[in-house]
C-alpha positions as CSV (number, residue, x, y, z in Angstrom):
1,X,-53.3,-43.7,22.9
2,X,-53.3,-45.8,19.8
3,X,-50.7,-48.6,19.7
4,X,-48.5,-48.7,16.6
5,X,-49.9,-51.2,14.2
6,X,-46.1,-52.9,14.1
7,X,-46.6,-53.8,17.3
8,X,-50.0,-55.0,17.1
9,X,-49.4,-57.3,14.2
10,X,-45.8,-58.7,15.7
11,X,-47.8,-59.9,19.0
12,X,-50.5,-61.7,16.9
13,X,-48.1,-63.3,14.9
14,X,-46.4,-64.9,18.1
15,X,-50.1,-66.5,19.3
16,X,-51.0,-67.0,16.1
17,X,-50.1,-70.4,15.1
18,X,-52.1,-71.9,18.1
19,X,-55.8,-71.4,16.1
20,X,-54.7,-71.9,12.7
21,X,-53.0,-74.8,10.2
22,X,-50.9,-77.7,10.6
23,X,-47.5,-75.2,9.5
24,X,-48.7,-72.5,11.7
25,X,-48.9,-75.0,14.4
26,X,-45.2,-76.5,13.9
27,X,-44.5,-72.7,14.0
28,X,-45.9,-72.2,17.2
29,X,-44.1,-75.7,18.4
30,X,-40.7,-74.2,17.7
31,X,-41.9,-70.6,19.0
32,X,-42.3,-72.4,22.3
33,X,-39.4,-74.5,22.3
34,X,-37.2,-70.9,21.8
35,X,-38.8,-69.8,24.6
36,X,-38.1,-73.1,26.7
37,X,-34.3,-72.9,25.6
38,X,-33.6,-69.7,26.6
39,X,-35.7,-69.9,29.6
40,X,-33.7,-73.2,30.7
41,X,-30.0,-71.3,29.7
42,X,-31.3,-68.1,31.7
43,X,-32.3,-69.9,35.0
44,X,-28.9,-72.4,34.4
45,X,-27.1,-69.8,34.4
46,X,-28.3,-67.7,37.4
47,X,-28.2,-70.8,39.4
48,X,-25.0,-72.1,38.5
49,X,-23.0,-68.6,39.0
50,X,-25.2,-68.0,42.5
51,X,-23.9,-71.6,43.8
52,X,-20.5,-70.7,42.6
53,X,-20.7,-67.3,44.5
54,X,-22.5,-68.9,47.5
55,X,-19.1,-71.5,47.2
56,X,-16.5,-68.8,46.9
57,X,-18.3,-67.1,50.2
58,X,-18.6,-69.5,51.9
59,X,-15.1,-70.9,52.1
60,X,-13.3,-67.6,52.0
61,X,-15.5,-67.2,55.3
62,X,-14.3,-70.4,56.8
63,X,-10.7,-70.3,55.9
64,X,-11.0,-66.2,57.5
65,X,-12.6,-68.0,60.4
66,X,-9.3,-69.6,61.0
67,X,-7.0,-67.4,59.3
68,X,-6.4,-63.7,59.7
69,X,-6.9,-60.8,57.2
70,X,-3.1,-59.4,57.5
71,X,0.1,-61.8,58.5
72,X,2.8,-59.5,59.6
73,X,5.3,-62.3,59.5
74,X,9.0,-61.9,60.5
75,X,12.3,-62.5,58.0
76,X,14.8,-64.6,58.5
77,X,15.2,-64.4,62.1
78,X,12.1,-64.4,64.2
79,X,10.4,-61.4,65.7
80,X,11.7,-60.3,69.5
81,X,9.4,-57.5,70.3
82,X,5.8,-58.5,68.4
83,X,4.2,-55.8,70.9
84,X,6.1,-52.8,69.2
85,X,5.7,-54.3,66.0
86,X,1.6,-54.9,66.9
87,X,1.6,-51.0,68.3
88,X,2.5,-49.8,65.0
89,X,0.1,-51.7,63.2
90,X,-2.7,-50.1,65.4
91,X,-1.6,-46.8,64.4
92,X,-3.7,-47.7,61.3
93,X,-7.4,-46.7,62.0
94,X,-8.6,-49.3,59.8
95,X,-6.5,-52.0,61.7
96,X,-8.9,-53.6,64.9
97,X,-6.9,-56.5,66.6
98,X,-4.1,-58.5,66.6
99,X,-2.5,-61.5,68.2
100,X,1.4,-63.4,68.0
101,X,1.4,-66.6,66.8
102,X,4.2,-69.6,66.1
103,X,4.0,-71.4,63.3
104,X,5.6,-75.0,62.0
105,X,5.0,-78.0,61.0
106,X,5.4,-81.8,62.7
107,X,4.7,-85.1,62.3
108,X,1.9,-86.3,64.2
109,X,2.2,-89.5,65.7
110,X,-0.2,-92.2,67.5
111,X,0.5,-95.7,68.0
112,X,1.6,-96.5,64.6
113,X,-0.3,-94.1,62.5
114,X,1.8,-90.7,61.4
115,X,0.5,-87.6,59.8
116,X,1.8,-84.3,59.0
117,X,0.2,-81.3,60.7
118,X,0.3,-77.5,60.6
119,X,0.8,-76.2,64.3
120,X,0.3,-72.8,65.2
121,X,1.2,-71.5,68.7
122,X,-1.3,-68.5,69.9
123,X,-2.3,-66.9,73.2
124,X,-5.3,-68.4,74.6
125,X,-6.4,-64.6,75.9
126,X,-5.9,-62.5,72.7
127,X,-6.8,-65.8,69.8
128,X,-10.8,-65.3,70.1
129,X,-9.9,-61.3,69.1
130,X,-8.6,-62.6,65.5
131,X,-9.5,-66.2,65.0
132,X,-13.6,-66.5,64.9
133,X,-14.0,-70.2,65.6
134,X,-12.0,-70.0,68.8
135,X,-15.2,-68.6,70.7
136,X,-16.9,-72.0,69.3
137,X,-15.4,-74.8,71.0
138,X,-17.4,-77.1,71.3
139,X,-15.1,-79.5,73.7
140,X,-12.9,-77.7,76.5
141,X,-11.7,-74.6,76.4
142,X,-8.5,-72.7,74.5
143,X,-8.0,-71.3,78.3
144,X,-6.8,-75.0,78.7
145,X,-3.6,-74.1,76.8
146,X,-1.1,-73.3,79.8
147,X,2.8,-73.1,79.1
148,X,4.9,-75.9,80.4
149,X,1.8,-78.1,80.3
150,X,1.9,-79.2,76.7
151,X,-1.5,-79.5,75.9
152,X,-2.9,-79.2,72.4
153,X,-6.4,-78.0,70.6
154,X,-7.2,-80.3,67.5
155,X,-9.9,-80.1,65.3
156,X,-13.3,-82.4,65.0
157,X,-12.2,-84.2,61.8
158,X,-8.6,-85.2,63.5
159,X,-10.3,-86.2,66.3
160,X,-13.0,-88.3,64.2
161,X,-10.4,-89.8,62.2
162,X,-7.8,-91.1,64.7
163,X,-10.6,-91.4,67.9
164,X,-9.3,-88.7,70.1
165,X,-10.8,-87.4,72.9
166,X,-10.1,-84.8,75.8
167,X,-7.7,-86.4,77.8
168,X,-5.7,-88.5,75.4
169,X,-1.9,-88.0,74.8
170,X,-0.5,-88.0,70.9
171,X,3.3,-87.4,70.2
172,X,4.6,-84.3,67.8
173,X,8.1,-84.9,66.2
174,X,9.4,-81.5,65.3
175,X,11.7,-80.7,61.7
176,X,14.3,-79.6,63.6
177,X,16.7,-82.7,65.0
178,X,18.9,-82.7,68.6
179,X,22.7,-83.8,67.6
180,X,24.2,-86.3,69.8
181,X,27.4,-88.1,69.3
182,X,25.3,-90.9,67.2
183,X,24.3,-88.1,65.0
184,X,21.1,-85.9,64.4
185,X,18.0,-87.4,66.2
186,X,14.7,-86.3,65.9
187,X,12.8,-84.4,69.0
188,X,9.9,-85.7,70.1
189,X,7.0,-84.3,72.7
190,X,4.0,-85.5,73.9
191,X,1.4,-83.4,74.6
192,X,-2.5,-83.9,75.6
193,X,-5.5,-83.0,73.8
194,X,-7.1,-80.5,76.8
195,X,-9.6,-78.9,73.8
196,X,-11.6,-80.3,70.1
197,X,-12.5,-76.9,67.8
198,X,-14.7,-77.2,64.8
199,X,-13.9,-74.4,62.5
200,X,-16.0,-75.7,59.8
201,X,-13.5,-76.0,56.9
202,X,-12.5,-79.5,56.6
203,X,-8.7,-78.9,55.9
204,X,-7.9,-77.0,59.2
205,X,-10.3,-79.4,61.1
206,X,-7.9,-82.3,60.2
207,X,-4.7,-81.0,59.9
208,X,-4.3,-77.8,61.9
209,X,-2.9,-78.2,66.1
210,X,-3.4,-75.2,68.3
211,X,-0.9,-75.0,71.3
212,X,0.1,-72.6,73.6
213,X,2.4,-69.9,72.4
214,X,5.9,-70.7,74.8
215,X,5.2,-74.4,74.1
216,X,5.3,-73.9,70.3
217,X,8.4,-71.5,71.1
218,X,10.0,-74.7,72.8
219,X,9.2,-77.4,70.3
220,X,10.4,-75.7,67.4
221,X,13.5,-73.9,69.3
222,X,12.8,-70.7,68.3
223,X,13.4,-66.9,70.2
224,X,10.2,-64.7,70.0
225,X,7.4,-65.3,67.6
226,X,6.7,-66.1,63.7
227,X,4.2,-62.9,63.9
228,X,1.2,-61.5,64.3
229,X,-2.3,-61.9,63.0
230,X,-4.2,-58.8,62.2
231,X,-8.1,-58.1,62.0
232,X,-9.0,-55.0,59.9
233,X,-12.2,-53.3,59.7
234,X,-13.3,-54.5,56.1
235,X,-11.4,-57.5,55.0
236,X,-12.5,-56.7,51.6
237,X,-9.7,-53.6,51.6
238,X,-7.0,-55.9,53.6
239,X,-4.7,-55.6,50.4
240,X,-4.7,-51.6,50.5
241,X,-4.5,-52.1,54.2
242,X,-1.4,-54.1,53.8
243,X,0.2,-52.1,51.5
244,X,-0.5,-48.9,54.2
245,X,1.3,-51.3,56.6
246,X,3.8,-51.7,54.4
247,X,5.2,-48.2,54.9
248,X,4.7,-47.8,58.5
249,X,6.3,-51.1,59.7
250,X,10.0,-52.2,60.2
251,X,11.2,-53.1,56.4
252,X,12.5,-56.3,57.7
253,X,9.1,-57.9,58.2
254,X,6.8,-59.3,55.3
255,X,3.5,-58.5,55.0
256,X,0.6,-60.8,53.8
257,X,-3.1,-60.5,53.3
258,X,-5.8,-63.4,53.3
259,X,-6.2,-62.9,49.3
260,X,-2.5,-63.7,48.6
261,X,-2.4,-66.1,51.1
262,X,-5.1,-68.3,48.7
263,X,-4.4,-66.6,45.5
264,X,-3.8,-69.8,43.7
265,X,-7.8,-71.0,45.0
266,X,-9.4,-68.0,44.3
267,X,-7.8,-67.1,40.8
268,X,-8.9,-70.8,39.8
269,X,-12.7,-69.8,41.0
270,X,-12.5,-66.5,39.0
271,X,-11.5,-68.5,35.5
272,X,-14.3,-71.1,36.3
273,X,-16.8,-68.6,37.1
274,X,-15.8,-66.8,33.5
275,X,-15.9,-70.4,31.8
276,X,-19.3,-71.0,33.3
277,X,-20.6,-67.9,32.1
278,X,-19.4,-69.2,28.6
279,X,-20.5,-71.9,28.0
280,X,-23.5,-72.1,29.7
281,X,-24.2,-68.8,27.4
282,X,-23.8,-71.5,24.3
283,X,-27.3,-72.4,25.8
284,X,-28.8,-69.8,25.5
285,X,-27.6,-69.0,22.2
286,X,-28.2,-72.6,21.0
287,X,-32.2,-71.4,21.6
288,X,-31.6,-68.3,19.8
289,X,-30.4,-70.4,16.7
290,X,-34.1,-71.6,17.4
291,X,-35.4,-68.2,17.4
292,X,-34.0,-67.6,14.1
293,X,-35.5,-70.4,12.5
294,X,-38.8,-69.9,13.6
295,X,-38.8,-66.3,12.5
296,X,-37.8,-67.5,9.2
297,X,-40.6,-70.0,8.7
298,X,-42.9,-67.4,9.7
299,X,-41.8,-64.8,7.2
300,X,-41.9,-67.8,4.7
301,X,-45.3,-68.4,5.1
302,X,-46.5,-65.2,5.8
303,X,-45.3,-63.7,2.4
304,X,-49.0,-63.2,0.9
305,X,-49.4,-60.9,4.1
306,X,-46.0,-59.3,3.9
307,X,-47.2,-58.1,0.2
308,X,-50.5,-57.2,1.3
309,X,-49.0,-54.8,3.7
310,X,-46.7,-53.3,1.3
311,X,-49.1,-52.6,-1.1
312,X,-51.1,-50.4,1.7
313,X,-48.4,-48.4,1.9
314,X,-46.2,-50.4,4.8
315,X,-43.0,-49.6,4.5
316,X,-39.9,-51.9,4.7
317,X,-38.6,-50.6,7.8
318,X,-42.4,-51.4,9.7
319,X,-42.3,-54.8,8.2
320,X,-38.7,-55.6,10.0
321,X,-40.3,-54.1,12.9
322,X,-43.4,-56.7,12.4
323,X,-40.7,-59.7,12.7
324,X,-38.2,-58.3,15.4
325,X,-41.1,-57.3,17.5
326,X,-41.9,-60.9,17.2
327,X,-39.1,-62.6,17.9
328,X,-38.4,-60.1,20.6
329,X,-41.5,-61.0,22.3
330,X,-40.5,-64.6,22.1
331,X,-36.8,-63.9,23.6
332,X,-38.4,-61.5,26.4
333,X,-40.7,-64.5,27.5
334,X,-37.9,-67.0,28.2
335,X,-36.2,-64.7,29.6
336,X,-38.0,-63.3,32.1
337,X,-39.3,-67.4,32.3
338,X,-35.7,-67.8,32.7
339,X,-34.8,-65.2,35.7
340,X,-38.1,-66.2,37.5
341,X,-37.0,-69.8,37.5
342,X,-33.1,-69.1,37.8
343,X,-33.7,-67.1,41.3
344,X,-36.3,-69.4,42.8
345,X,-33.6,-72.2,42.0
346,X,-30.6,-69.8,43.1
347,X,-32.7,-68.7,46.4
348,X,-34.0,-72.9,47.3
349,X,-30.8,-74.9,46.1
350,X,-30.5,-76.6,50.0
351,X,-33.7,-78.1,49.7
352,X,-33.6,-79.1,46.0
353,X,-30.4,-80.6,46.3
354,X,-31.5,-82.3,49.7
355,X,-34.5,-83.6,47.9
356,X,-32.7,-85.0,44.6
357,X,-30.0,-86.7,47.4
358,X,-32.7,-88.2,49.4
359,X,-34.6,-89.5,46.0
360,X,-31.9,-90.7,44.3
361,X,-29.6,-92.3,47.8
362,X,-26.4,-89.9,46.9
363,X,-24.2,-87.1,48.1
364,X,-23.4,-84.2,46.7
365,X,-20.7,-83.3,48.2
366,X,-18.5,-85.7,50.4
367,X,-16.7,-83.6,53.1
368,X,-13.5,-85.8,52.3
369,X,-13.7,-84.4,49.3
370,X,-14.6,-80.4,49.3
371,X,-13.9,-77.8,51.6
372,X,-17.8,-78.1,52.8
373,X,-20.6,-80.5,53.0
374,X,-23.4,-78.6,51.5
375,X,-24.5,-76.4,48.2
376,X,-24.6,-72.6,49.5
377,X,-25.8,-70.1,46.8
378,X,-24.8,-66.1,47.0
379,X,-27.4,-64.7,44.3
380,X,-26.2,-61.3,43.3
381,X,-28.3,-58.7,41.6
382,X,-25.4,-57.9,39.0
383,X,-25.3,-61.6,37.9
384,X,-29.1,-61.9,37.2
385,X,-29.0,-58.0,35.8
386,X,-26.0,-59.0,33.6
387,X,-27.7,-62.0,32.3
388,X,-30.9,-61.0,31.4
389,X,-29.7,-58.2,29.0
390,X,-27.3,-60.8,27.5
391,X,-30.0,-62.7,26.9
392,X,-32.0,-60.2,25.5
393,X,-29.4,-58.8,23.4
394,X,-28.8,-62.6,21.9
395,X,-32.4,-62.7,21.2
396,X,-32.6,-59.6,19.7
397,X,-29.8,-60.1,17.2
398,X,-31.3,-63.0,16.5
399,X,-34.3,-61.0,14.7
400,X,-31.8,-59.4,12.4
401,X,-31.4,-61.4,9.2
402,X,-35.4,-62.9,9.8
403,X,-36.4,-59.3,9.7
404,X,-34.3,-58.0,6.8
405,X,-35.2,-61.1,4.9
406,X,-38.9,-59.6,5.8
407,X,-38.3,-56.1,4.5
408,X,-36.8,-57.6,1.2
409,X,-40.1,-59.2,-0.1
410,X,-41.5,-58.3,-3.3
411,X,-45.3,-58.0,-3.0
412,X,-45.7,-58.2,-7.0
413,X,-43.6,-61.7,-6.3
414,X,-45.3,-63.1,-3.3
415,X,-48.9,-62.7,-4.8
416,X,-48.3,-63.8,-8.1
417,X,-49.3,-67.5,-7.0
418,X,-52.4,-66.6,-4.8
């Protein structure tokens, strides 16, 4: 099969400049440095949306770890008969487990350090169906949660921050005040740390209590339960879930699923993930700007053989195929440069990040800081699909006006002078 001459020629002219003059040369210098740019933006790119993905993932695991997929969550007045409530809920086939829960808040209190904390009464026996870290305790038990006891579960951060171990007794003052004839006085209740969970997500390590159901019932003086926690089948359909629920359950009761729960969070990762995309796609066309130029030098100094062609009967549609054959060469080597480089980065960034921290004494990311303590990456074949044919489409379009200007030679012109 003979190979179209257009294509021949265009692939010479990108190896060209490597055996011939000192222009040819600077030619082939900014050939390469195209294909560096775009190479560079490509494999930026893949590795900075993959880390973002692998972030996303990785804390919308955690905070499910500790959170629930559906909150059926009662109105004004708390909810009396959860079980009929749950029994409805199970109705849906999609709908697993599910488990009461109290909720409030309290000030924590220990010697003369004070914190505010999220408490959440469960039952030890039905919490590991719904809440994932409860099975991973890794001091005591959640079977040490008794009623009338008061004993607590805390989480490894809380317990690294204020030194507390099993055993140890902190004091909870609960919102709601006891009225005496000297006026409203806060309630107080010690309690005894009897278990130390690690959930992995550092804002419900240090902040989140876990006590047993009748003693949350007792501190915050309320009848019944705040509601249940649901586990569905695919937490990826909780919101149509929800919204099923929505018509089966008692109209009184509110319905919440994990996305709405952290909409704010995971709206704010969707517009970064967009910006991202943006402006690290400047890169990429900042190297395409590169392209352009070198395609224009080339047809500059490759008029005599422009004319040449011309006058063997080439027309001006195979010479703008010549010079975007060309450049398109150039773009398809960074780019597949690029996508090789982008998922080796996107599919090794623990150890490349571990390396530049251990090389240059820092951390990446301080737990005090972010929800986690290391880079995770979630490469996705539609990311490195969707940017790769960007890529190639920039480059592409970047042959345009280089070729045209090709096409519009005059070879009575362009051999006057040779």
């Amino acid at each position: 099969m003979q190979v179209p001459y257009e294509l021949s020629i265009g692939l010479r002219y990108t190896r060209a400049g490597r055996r011939t003059g000192r222009r040819n040369g600077f030619i082939s210098f900014i050939s390469a440095l195209s294909v560096a740019g775009i190479a560079l933006g490509v494999a930026a790119l893949i590795t900075v949306l993959s880390v973002m993905n692998g972030f996303q993932k990785e804390v919308r695991d955690r905070m499910l770890g500790v959170l629930s997929h559906i909150e059926v969550m009662a109105g004004r007045s708390p909810m009396l008969d959860w079980q009929a409530a749950l029994e409805l809920a199970r109705r849906n086939p999609r709908v697993l487990e599910g488990a009461p829960y109290v909720a409030g808040q309290a000030m924590l209190t220990r010697d003369t350090s004070v914190r505010g904390v999220l408490v959440r009464g469960v039952d030890p026996s039905l919490e590991p169906r719904v809440a994932e870290f409860a099975g991973r305790i890794p001091q005591g038990s959640l079977t040490a949660l008794k009623p009338g006891e008061f004993g607590v579960a805390i989480g490894r951060e809380l317990s690294s921050q204020w030194l507390l171990g099993l055993g140890d007794r902190i004091t909870l003052i609960a919102p709601q005040g006891t009225s005496t004839p000297a006026g409203l006085l806060p309630r107080l209740r010690q309690f005894t740390v009897v278990a130390i969970f690690e959930s992995g997500h550092y804002e419900y390590d240090g902040n989140l209590l876990l006590m047993h159901l009748e003693d949350a019932a007792r501190l915050f003086r309320v009848q019944g339960v705040s509601g249940i926690r649901l586990i569905t089948s695919d937490m990826m359909a909780a919101p149509a879930i929800a919204r099923e629920l929505a018509f089966s359950l008692p109209a009184d009761l509110f319905i919440r699923d994990w996305s709405a729960e952290n909409r704010n969070w995971f709206a704010a990762v969707q517009i970064e993930k967009r910006m991202m995309f943006i402006i690290l796609t400047l890169i990429i066309a900042v190297a395409a700007f590169n392209l352009v130029s070198m395609l224009v030098m080339t047809v500059t100094d490759k008029q005599a053989d422009i004319a040449i062609l011309r006058t063997l009967g080439a027309t001006p549609g195979a010479i703008m195929r010549i010079f975007m054959i060309q450049g398109a060469s150039v773009g398809l080597l960074g780019t597949f440069a690029g996508l090789a480089l982008g998922v080796f980065l996107a599919l090794n960034v623990g150890p490349v990040i571990a390396f530049v921290e251990q090389l240059f004494a820092l951390q990446v990311l301080p737990k005090g800081v972010y929800f986690i303590d290391h880079l995770p990456s979630d490469l996705r074949s539609a990311d490195v699909l969707g940017i790769g044919a960007t890529s190639c489409l920039l480059a592409l379009l970047s042959t345009l006006y280089p070729s045209l200007r090709a096409a519009r030679v005059r070879p009575a012109e362009a051999l006057r002078y040779e």
